[in-house]
GUGU-470358 format. One line per 4 residues: for each residue z, y negated, x of N, C-alpha, C, CB. Coordinates in pm, 1 decimal. Glycine has a CB too. Layout:
# GUGU-470358
Z Y X Z Y X Z Y X Z Y X ~ ...
# end
This chain:
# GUGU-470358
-124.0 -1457.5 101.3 -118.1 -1517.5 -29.7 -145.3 -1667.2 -18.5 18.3 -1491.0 -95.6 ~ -170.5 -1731.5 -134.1 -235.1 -1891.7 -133.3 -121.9 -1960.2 -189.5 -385.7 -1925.0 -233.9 ~ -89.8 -2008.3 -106.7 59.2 -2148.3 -117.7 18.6 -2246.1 -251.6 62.8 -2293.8 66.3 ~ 114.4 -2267.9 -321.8 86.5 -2411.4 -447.7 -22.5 -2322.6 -541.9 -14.1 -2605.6 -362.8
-48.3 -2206.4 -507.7 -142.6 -2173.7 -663.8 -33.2 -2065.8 -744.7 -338.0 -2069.5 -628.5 ~ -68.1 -2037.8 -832.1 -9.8 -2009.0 -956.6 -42.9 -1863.1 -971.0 -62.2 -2100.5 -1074.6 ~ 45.0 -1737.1 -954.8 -26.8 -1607.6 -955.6 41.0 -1517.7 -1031.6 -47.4 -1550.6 -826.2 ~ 33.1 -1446.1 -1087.3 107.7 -1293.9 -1139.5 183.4 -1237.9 -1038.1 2.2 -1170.6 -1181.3
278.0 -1188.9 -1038.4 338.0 -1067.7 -947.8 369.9 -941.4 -1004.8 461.7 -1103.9 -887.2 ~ 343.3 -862.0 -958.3 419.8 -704.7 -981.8 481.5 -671.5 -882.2 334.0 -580.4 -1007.2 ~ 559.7 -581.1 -929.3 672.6 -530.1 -803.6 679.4 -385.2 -878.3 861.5 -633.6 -785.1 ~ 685.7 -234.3 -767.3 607.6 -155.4 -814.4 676.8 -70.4 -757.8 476.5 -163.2 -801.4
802.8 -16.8 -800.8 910.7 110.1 -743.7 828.3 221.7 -664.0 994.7 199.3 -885.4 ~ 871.6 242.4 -595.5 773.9 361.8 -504.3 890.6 433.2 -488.4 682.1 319.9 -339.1 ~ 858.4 585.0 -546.4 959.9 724.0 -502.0 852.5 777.1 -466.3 1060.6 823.1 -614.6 ~ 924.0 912.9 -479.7 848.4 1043.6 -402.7 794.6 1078.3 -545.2 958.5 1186.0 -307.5
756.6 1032.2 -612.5 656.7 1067.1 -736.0 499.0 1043.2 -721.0 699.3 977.7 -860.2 ~ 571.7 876.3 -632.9 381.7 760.3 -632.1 350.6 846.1 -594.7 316.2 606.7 -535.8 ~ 210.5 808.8 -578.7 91.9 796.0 -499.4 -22.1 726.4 -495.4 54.4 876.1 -496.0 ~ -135.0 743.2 -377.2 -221.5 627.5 -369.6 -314.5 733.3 -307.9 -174.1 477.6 -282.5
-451.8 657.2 -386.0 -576.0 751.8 -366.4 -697.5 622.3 -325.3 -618.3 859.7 -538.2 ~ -816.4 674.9 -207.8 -917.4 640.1 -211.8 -1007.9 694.7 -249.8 -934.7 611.0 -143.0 ~ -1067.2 647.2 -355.4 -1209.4 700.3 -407.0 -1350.0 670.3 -338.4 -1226.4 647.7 -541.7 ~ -1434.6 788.6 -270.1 -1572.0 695.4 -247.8 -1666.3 697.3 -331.2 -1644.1 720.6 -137.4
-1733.9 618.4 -368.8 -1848.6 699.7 -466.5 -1993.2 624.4 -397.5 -1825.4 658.0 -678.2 ~ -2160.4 713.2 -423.1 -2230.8 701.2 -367.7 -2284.5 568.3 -402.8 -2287.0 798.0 -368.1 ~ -2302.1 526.5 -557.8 -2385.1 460.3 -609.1 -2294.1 308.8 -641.8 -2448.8 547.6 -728.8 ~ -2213.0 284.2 -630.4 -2090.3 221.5 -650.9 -1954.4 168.2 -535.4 -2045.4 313.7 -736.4
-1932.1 55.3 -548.4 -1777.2 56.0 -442.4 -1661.1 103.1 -454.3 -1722.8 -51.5 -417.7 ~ -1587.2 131.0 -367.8 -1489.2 214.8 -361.0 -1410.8 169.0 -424.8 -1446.6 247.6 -258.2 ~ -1281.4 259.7 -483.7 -1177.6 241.9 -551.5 -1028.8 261.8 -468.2 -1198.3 330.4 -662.5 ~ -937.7 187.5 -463.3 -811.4 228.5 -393.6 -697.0 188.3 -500.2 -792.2 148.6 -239.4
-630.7 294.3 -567.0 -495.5 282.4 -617.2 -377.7 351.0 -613.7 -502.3 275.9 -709.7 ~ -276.2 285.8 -687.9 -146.7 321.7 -642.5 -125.2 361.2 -810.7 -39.2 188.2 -551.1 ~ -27.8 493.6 -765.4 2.7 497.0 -932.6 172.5 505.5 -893.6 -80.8 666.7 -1046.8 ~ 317.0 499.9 -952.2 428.3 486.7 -989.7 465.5 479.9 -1103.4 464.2 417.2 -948.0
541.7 557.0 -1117.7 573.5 605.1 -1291.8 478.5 552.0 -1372.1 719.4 549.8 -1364.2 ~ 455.7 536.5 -1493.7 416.3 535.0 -1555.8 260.0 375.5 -1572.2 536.0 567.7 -1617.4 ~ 279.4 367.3 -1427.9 210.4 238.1 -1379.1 94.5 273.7 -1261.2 332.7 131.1 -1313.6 ~ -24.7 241.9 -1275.2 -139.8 244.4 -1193.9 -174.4 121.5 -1190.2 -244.6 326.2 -1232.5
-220.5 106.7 -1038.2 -276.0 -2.0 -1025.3 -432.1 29.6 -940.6 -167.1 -96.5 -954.7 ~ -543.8 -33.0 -968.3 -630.5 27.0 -880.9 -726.7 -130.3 -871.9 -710.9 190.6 -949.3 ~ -748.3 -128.1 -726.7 -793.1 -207.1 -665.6 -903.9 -169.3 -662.4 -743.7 -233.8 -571.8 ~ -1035.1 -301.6 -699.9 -1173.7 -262.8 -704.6 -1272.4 -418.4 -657.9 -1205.3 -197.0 -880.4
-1384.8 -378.9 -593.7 -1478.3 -491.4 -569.4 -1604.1 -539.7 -628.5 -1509.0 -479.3 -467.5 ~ -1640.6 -635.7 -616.6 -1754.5 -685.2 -716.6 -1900.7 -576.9 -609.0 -1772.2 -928.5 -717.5 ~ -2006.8 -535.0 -714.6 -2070.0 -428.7 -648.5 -2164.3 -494.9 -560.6 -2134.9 -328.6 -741.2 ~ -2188.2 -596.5 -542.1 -2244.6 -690.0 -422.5 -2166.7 -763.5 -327.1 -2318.0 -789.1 -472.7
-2122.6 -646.1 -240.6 -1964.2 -701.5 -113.1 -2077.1 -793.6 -58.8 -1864.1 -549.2 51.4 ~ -1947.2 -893.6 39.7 -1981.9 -1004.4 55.3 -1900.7 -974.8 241.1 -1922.8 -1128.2 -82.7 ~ -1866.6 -1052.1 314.3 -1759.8 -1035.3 428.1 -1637.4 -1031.4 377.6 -1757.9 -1140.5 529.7 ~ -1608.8 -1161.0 275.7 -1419.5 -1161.2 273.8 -1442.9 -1028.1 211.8 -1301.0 -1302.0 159.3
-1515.2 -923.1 143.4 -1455.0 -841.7 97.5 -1422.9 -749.0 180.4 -1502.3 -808.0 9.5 ~ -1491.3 -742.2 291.2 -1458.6 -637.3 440.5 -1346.5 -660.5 505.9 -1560.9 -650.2 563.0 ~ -1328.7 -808.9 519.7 -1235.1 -907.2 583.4 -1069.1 -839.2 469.4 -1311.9 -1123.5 549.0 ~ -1116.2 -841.7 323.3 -1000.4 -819.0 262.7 -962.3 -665.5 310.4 -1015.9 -843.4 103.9
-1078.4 -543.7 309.7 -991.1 -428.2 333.1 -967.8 -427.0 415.1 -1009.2 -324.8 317.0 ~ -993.7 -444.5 548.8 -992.1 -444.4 741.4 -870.9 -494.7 699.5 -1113.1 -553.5 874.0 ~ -799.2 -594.7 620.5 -644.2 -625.8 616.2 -548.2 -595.2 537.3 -623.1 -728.9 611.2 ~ -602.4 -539.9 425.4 -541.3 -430.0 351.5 -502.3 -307.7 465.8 -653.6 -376.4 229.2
-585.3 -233.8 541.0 -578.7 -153.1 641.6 -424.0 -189.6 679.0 -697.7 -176.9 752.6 ~ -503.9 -306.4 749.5 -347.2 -353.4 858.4 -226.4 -356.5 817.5 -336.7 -492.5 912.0 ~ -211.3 -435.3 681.3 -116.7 -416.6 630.5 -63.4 -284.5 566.4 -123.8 -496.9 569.3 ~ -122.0 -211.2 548.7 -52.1 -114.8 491.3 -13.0 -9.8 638.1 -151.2 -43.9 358.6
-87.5 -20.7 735.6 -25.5 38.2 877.0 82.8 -18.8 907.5 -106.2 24.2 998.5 ~ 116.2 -142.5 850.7 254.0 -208.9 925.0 359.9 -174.2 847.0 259.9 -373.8 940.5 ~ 352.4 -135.5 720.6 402.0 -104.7 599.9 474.6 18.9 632.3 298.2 -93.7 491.1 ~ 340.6 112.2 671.9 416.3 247.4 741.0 452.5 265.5 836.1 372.2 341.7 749.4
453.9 177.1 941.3 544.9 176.8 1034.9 666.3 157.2 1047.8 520.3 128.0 1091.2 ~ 653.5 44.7 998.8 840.5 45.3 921.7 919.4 108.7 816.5 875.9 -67.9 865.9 ~ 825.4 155.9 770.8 935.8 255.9 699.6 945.5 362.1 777.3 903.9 309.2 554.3 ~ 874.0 403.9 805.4 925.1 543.1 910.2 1014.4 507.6 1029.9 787.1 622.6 988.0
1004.3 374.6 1097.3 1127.7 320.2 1153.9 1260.3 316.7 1067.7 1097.6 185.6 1193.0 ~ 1248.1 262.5 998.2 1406.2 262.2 925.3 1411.5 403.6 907.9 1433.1 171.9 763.1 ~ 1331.0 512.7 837.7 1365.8 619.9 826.4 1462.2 724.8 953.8 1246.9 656.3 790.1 ~ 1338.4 658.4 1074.3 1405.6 774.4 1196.1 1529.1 695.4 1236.4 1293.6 811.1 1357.9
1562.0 568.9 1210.1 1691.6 475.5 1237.5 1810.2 531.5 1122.4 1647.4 286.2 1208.4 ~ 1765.6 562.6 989.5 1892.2 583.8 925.4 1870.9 742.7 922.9 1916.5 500.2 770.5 ~ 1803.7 823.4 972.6 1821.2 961.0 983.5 1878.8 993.5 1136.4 1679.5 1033.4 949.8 ~ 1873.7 898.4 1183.7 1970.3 931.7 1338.0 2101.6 875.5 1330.0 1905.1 858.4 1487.2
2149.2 801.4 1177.2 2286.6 750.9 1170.9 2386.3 877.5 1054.8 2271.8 564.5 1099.3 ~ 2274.1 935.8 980.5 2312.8 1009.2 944.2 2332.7 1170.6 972.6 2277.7 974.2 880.4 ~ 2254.9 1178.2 1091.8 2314.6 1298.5 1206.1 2438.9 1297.4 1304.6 2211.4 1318.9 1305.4 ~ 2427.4 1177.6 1271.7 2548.9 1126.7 1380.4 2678.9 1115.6 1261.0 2505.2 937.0 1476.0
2714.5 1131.2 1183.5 2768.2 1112.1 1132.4 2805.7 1266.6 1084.9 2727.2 1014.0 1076.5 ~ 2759.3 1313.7 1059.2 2742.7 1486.1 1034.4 2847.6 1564.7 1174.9 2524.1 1543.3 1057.2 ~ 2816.3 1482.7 1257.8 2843.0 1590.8 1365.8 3000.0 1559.1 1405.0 2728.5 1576.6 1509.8 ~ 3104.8 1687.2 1389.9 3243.2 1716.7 1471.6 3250.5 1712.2 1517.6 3307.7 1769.5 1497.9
# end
């Protein structure tokens, strides 16, 4: 994100409802969104990519791999506190 500029935020509940889809299409750039209740968001590029726009998904990528890494860490961390806790 860009320090001292001025931006919108959303903040975007994620259950076991979301989901997130990539679209390819032949003639056109790709589409990637997230939908949550009653909220979609879909991420799109100007149809003459440039690098930052490669540069942006190659880190979209990353970030969203780091995203799922940690949650499935906390997951297998609080599903091994709650086996342990289960057990007589």
């Amino acid at each position: 994100m860009m320090a001292g500029r001025r931006m919108s935020a959303l903040t975007l509940p994620i259950d076991g409802y979301a989901s997130s889809e990539f679209r390819a299409f032949t003639s056109r750039t790709p589409l990637f969104s997230v939908a949550a209740g009653r909220v979609l968001v879909t991420l799109t590029l100007p149809e003459r990519l440039h690098a930052e726009d490669v540069e942006f998904a190659r880190n979209l990528a990353e970030q969203a791999a780091a995203y799922a890494a940690e949650v499935e860490r906390m997951y297998r961390s609080a599903s091994g506190r709650l086996g342990k806790g289960r057990a007589a």
